[in-house]
N, C-alpha and C positions, 0 to 999 in steps of 0.2 A: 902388231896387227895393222890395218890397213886403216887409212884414213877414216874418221867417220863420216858419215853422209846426211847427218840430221843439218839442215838447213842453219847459217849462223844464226838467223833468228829465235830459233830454237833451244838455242845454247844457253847453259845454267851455269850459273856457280853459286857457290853456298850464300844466302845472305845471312845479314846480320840477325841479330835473336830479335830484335824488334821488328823486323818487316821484313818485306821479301825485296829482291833483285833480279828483276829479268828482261833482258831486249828483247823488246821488239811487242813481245805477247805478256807483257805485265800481268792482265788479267786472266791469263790460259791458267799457269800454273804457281799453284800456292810454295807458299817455303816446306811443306811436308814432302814436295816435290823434286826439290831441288838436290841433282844428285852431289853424291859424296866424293868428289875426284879430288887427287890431290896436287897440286900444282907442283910437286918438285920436278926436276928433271930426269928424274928414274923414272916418271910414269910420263913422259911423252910428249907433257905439254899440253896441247890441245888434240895430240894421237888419243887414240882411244887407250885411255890410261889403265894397265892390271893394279888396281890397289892392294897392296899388300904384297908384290913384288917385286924383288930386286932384275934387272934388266937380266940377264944371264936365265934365268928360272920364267921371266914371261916370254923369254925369247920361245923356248920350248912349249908353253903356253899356247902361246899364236899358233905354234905348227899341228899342235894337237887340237885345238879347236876349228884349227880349220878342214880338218878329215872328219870331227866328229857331227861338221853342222849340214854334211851332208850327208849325214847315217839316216837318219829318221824318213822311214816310210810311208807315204800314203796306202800302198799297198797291204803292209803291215797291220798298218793300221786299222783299216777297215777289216781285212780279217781276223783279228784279234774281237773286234767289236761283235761281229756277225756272231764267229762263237760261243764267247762269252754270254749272247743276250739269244740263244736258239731256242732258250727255255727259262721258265720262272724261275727265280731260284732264290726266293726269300732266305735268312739264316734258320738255319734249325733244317731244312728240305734235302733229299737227295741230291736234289739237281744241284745247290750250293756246295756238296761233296764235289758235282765234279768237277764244275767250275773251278774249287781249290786246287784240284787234281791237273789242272788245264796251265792254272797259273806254274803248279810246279812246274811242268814237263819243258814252258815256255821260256824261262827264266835258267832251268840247269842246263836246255840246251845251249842257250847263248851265251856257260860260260861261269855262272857266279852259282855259289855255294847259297845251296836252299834248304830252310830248314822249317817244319810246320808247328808253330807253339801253340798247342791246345791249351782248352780250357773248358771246366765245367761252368754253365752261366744259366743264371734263375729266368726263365723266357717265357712269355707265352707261347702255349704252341698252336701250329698251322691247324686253323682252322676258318670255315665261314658259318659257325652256325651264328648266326646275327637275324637280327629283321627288323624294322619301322614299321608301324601302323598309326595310322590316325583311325581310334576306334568311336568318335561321337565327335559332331553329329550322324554321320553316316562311316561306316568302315570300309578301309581301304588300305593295302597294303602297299608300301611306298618302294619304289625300286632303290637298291645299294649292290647296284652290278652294272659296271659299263657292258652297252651290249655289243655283238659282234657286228661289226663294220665288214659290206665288200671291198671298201675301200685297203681295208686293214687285214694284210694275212695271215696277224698274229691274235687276232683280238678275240678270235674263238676258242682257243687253247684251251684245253679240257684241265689245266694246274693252275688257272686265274681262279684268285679268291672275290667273294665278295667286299664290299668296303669293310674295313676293322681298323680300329685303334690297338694299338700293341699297351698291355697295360693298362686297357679296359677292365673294369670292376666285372664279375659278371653278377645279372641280375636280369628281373623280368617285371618293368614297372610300369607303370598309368599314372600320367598326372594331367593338369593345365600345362599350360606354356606360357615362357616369360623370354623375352626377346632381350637378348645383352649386347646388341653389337658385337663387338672385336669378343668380348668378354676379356677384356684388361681389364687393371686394376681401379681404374676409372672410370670404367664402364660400372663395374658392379655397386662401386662407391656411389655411383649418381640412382641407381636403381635404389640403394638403402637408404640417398637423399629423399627417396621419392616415395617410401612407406610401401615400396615392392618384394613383397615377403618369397622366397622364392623356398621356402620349406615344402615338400613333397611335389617339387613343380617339376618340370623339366624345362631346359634350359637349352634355346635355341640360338648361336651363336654363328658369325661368319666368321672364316677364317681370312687370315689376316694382321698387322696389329702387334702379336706376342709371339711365342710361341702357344701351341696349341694345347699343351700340359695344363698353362696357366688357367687357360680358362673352364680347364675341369675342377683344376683346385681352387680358384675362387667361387666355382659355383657349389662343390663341396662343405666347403667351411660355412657355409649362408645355407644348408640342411637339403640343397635340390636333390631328385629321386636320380635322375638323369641327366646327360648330354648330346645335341646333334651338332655336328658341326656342316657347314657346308658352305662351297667354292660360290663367291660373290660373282653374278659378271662383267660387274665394273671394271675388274682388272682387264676384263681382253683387249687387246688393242688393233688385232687382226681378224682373220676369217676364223670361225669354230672349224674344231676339224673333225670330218676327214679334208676338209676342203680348205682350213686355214691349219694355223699352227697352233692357236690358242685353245681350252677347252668349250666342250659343249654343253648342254645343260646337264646331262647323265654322266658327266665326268668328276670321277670320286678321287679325293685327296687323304690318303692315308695318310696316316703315323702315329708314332708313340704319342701319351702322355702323361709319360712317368717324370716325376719332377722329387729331384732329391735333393738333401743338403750337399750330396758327391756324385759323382756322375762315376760312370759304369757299373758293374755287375750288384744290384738291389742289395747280395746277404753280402757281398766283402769288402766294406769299403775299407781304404787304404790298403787292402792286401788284395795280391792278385789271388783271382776264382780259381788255385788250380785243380787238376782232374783228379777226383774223388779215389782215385786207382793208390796215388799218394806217390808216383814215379819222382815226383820232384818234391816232395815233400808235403805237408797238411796244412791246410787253412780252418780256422775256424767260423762259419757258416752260421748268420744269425736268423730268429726265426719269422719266414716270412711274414707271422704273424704281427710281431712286434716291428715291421717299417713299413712308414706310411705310405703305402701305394696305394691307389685309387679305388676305390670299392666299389663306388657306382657305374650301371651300362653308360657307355659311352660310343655313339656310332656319327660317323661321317655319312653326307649327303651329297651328289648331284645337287645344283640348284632349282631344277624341273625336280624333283622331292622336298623340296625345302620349300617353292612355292607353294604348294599345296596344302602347308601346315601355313605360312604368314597370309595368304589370302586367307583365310576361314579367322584371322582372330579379328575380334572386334574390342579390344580394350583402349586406352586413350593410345593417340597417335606418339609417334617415337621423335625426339630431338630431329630438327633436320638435319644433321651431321652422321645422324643414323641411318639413313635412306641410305639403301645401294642401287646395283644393278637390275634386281629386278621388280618387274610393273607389278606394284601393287605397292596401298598403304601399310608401310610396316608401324606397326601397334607393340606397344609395348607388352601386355600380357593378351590372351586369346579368349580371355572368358569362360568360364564354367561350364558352358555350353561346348568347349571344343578338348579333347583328349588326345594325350597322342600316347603311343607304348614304346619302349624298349625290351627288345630282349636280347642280351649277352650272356653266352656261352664260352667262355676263354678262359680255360685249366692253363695254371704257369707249370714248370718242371724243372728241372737240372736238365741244359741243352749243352753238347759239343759245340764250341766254337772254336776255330783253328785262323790264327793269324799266319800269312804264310809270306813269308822273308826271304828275298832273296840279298846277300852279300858282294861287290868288288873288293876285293879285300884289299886293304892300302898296301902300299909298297914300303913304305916306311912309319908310319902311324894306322898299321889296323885297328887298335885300340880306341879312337877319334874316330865320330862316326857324325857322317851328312846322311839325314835319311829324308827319305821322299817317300810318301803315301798315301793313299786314298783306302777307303772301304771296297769291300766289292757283291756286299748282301743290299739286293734291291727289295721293293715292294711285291714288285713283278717282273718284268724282265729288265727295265731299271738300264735303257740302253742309254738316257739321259745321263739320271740318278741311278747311280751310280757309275756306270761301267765305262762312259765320254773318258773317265781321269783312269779306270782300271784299261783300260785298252790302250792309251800313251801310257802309262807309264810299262807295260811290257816293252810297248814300241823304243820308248826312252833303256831300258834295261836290254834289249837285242843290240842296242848303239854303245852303251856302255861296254858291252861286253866285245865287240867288232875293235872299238879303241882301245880295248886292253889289249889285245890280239895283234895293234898295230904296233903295240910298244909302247901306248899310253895311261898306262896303269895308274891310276887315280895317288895321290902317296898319304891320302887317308882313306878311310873306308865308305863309300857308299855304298847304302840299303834302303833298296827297293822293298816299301812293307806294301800288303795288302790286307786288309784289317776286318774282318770280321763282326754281326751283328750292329755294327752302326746302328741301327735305323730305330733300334731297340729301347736307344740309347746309350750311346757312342759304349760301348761294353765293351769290341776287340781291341781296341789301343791304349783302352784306359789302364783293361789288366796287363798287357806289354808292359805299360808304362809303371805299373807297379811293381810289375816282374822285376824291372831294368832298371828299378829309379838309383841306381848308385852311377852306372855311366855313365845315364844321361846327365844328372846331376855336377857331373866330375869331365866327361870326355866328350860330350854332344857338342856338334859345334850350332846344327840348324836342323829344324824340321821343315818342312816344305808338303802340304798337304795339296790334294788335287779332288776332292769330294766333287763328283757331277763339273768337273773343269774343261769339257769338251764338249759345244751341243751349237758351234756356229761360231760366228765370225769378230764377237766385239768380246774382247779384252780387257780384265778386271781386275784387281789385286788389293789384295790388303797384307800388313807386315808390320811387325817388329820394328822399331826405330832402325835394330840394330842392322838389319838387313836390307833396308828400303836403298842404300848407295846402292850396292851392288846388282840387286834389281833394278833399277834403274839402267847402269855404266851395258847389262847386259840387253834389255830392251831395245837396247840402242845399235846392237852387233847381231839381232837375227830382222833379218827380211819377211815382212808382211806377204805375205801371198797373194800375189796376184797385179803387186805393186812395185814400185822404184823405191817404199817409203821402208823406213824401219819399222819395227811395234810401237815404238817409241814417236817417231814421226803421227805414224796413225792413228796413233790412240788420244795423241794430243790435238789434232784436227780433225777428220774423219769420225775418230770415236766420239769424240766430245770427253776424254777423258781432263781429269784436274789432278787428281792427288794420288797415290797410294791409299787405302782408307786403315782404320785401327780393326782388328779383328776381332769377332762378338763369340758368341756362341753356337754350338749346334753342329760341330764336326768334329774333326777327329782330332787338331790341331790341340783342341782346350786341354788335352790330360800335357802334351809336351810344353804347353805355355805356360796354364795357367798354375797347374800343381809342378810340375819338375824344374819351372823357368829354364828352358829350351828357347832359346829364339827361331818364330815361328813365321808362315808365311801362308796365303793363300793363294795362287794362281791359276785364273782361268781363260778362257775363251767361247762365248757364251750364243744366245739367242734367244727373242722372242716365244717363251712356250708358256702352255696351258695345260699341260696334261703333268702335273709333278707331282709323285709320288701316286699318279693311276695307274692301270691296263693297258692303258694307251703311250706309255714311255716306251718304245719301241724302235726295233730297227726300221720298221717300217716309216713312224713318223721322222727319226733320224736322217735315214739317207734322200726324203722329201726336203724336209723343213730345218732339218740342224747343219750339220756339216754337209752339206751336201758331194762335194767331192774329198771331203776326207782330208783336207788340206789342214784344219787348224789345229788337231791332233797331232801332228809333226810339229808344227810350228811350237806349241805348246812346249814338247818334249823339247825341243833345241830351247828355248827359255829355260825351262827348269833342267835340262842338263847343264847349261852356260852355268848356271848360279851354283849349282851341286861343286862344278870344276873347280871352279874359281875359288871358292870356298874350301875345298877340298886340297888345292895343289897351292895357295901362295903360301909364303914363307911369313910372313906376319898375318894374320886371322881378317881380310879384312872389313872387319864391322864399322856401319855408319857412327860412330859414338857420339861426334858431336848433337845428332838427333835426341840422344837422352837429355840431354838440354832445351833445346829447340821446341821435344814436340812435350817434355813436361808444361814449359810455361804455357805455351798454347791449351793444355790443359787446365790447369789452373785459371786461366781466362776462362775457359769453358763454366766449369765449376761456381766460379764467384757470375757469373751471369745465370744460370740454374737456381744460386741461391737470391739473386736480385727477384726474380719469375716467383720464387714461394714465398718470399719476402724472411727471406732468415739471414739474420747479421754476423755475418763474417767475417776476419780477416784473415787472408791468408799470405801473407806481406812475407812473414818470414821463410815462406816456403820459395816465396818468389827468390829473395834473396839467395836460397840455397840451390839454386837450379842457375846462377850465374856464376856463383864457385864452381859449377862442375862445366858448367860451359868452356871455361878458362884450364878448366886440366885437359878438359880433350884437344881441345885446340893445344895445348902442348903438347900434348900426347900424340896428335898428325902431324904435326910439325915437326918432332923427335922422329917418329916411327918413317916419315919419307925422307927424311937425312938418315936416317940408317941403312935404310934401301939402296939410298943413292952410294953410301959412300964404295961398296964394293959387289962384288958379283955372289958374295956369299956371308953369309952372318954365321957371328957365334953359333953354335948349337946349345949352348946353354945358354944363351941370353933369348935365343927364338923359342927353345921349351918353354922360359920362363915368362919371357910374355906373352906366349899364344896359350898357359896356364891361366894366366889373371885377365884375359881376355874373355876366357870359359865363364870365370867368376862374373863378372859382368851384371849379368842378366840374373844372376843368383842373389845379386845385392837386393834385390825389389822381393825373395819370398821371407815369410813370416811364417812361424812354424803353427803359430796360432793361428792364422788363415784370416780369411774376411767374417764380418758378423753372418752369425749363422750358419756359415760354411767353413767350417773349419778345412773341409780341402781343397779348399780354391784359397792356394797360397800367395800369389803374386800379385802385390800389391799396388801393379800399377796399371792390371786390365782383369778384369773380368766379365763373363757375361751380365748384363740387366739382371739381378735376381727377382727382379718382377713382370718380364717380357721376355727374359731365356736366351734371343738370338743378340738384340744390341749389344756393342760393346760398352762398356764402362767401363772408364780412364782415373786411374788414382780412385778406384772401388771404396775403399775405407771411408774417405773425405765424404764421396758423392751419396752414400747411402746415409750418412748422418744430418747430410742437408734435404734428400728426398724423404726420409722421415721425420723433416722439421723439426731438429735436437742438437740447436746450434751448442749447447755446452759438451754435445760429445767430441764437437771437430777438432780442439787442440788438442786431446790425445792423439787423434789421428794424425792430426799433423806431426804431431813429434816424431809419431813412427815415420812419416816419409818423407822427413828432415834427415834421421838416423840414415835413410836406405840411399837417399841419393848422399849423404856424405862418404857412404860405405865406395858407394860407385865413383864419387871423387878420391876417392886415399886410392880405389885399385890403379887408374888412369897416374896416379900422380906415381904408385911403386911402377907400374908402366914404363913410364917415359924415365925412372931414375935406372932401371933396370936397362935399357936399351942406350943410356948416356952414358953407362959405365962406371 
């Protein structure tokens, strides 16, 4: 491959596990940052190095990357979008049939084997019958419908719903009001500090802070009638639109708030929901009755609705931490004198979801599979949210398919998923992932998720230890639009980027990470918005205010195609490993600082200790595996099976069949989402919930367990490198 062009200043190399190394820009980027290359002389030197390739096999590499990085079209691109987003097409709707029907035709045209894995899924179904009223002092019925904009030539559409929560209790109730901020867990805590009875109340919350579940179920369990939520406008930063990009007061933020101890389909956890017909066999289906979904109305607000209820209370003023965006004293409850009603109408059902997979099927490991996917069920037309990552990834999958055609047939398999009922909560990838958990388990090398990963110009990522090199070595081989600079160049001055970040919750990603331990990624290319998950997520506000020429949807696609390749075609696997090291103790740092803040006594010394035994095997283990590369133009096939085997293993080392507290299936022990916020990530999960529940005598069990996991991860590294010495 061609020289790189990231300025020397710019140039990384690994540092040591105490601190970081880097000329010139010391403080740009962290050591999470600093990519994985390897210094032998089979990867280049300071050429742009293929990791995990022997010289003969990246030779062919460079030839085929460089036909493939000018496949991805703008053109493409933007029509893919336009289609896609001509109509609402929430999951469970016609229009989402065709949409399916659109992805198929797109995908088998260009070449790769398509196939649609249904599923029966417990959903609420399309509907708006909802409403707000503030009935006393005076009655008034509060708007929950973006209205239609001249601006906007989508915003009248006769198949836009009103505001709803998916997962809404249905009901039809009157109470006071009581103001929770974020309605975290902290929030509600301080409200029961403060003798705030919130029994037949309703509960007025901003969004923000959690996820939005949370703060139905905190107000549930404390006995409230109801829930409103509604968009703060502190967050804007630009003009409202139709005239900026941010939202305006009438702009409604959907979404679920279903919160379970497993995530997808409410009746099958651990089994995939399949269709009741029984084609692929029977599941057994628990009864709605008996799991705890939400019982109470629960509706989203505009914050022009939301004022209208926080002006009229008059009860004692709120913490000033509690003040937001808009002009009025917020008050903790509204007094007796003020009412407000909910009413929810939302029947659940048995709904068709259809996951729809396209295949490149490897040339020599079909069985090995790099998948890349996004969801493709919006709120509304969801030309943001969802469809920015469903629109590149067709575009990425017409490229895929043009370089099979050249001659550059992948020699594992990539698949292109597009994933169904997301929004519901993540339900189409979760039952895949349950469908599938023996593959992925045994033959997955990486997921790569694109949720809403296209809507403008700044570039964002978060990853797996194991994949952070590699993203990285490629960031650095596609050109920024519009520029001389890399992604990699850009991101680190321009963007104001620093790190890779750890991945939380709230996409599709969580069933391949955190239940199957798949190593896992999120990449985007983003923008300043206001309208997420409204009416107003549109092509219209897109081709104004997001991508405007369609440029960073290719860009994208050539990022996550590079990473799929590379992944896909070297002859050793090649994963960051030494980061399981690196980014544990930084963990654990993290951890013993969280438990100094609650004041609970710790030590975790011995943990430290075990994360520099594994340090020291990966470091043999790159140092083995790029003298193996080096030494000839081709390796054993049974020495590369058998370490690109225990490579798989890997990441498998970190699950626990027993799962995390409470959640028995969120397996992997060394991320999961916040179980009290939803979206955060939390790092070594076990540890961290027994010190945010201040029960320091639980943490040396946990620690034993991921003393066990990262030793598991040091003995594979160490058959590794024995395996590859010979």
């Amino acid at each position: 491959m061609s020289q790189k062009r990231l300025n020397p200043d710019l140039r990384f190399r690994r540092a040591p596990i105490g601190g970081s190394r880097v000329a010139g820009v010391a403080a740009v980027v962290l050591i999470a940052l600093t990519p994985a290359c390897g210094e032998s002389g089979s990867q280049g030197g300071d050429s742009d190095p293929y990791v995990g390739f022997t010289a003969s096999r990246a030779a062919e590499q460079e030839r085929c990357e460089a036909l493939f990085l000018e496949m991805p079209s703008s053109d493409a691109f933007r029509e893919h979008l336009r289609t896609i987003t001509s109509e609402p097409h929430p999951a469970g709707s016609e229009a989402q049939v065709e949409v399916g029907n659109y992805l198929t035709e797109v995908m088998t045209a260009a070449g790769l084997d398509v196939v649609g894995h249904t599923y029966d899924v417990y959903l609420p179904q399309l509907t708006d019958d909802v409403e707000a009223w503030i009935i006393t002092p005076e009655e008034m019925q509060l708007s929950n419908r973006e209205p239609a904009l001249a601006e906007d030539r989508f915003s009248d559409h006769p198949g836009l719903l009103n505001g709803w929560n998916a997962f809404s209790g249905s009901g039809d109730v009157i109470g006071e009001v009581v103001y929770a901020n974020f309605g975290r867990r902290e929030d509600y805590e301080a409200l029961d500090s403060m003798g705030i009875d919130l029994t037949d109340r309703v509960v007025i919350a901003r969004y923000g802070g959690n996820f939005r579940g949370y703060k139905v179920k905190f107000a549930e369990e404390r006995g409230a009638a109801g829930v409103i939520m509604f968009n703060d406008p502190g967050f804007s930063r630009e003009g409202a639109y139709p005239e900026g990009p941010m939202m305006n007061g009438e702009t409604i933020q959907r979404g679920s708030v279903l919160t379970l101890p497993w995530t997808g389909d409410p009746l099958t956890p651990f089994e995939p929901a399949l269709p009741v017909s029984g084609e692929r066999g029977q599941v057994e289906r628990l009864d709605p009755d008996d799991v705890a979904m939400p019982t109470i109305p629960v509706l989203p607000l505009g914050y022009l609705a939301a004022e209208e209820i926080l002006s009229r209370m008059e009860g004692p003023e709120a913490p000033a931490g509690w003040r937001g965006g808009i002009e009025t004293s917020y008050r903790l409850t509204g007094g007796d004198a003020l009412t407000v009603r909910v009413r929810v109408n939302q029947p659940r059902a048995l709904t068709r979801a259809v996951n729809v997979v396209g295949t490149v099927e490897g040339s020599e490991f079909p069985d090995e599979w790099v998948i890349l996917g996004a969801h493709y069920d919006p709120w509304g037309f969801g030309a943001i949210d969802p469809n920015g990552g469903t629109a590149m990834l067709l575009t990425l999958a017409e490229s895929l398919g043009q370089l099979a055609e050249a001659g550059c047939r992948p020699r594992r398999s990539i698949l292109i998923a597009h994933w169904d009922a997301e929004e519901a909560g993540i339900i189409g990838s979760t039952e895949w992932v349950e469908e599938f958990i023996d593959p992925l388990t045994t033959n997955t090398i990486a997921y790569i998720n694109a949720d809403a990963a296209v809507s403008g110009p700044n570039f964002g990522g978060s990853s797996s230890p194991s994949l952070k090199g590699t993203i990285l070595d490629v960031l650095d081989d596609v050109e920024y639009p519009g520029t001389e600079k890399t992604v990699l160049e850009w991101w680190l001055t321009d963007g104001g980027g620093t790190e890779l970040g750890n991945l939380g919750g709230g996409s599709d990603h969580v069933g391949f990470y955190t239940h199957a331990g798949v190593p896992s990624a999120g990449l985007s290319s983003g923008a300043p918005s206001g309208v997420y998950h409204s009416n107003y997520d549109n092509f219209a506000w897109f081709e104004r205010f997001g991508d405007t020429e369609f440029v960073f949807g290719p860009m994208l696609a050539r990022v996550d195609g590079l990473v799929a390749l590379r992944l896909a075609n070297a002859d050793l696997t090649p994963y960051d490993v030494t980061r399981y090291a690196t980014d544990t103790r930084v963990h654990v740092e993290t951890l013993q600082r969280v438990a100094e803040e609650r004041a609970v006594q710790v030590d975790l010394s011995r943990l430290v200790e075990a994360t520099t035994a594994l340090e020291a095997a990966a470091e043999r283990f790159e140092t083995t595996r790029d003298l193996a590369l080096a030494a000839g133009d081709a390796l054993d096939p049974s020495v590369a099976d058998r370490t690109n085997d225990l490579m798989r293993q890997l990441e498998k080392a970190w699950l626990d069949e027993g799962g995390l507290q409470d959640r028995l299936w969120s397996r992997n022990l060394y991320v999961s989402p916040d179980p009290f916020s939803g979206y955060a990530s939390w790092m070594l999960p076990g540890v961290r919930y027994e010190i945010e529940t201040d029960d320091p005598d639980g943490v040396p069990e946990w620690e034993e367990k991921y003393i066990r996991a990262i030793d598991r991860l040091t003995a594979l590294l160490d058959e590794a490198s024995g395996a590859l010495e010979g």
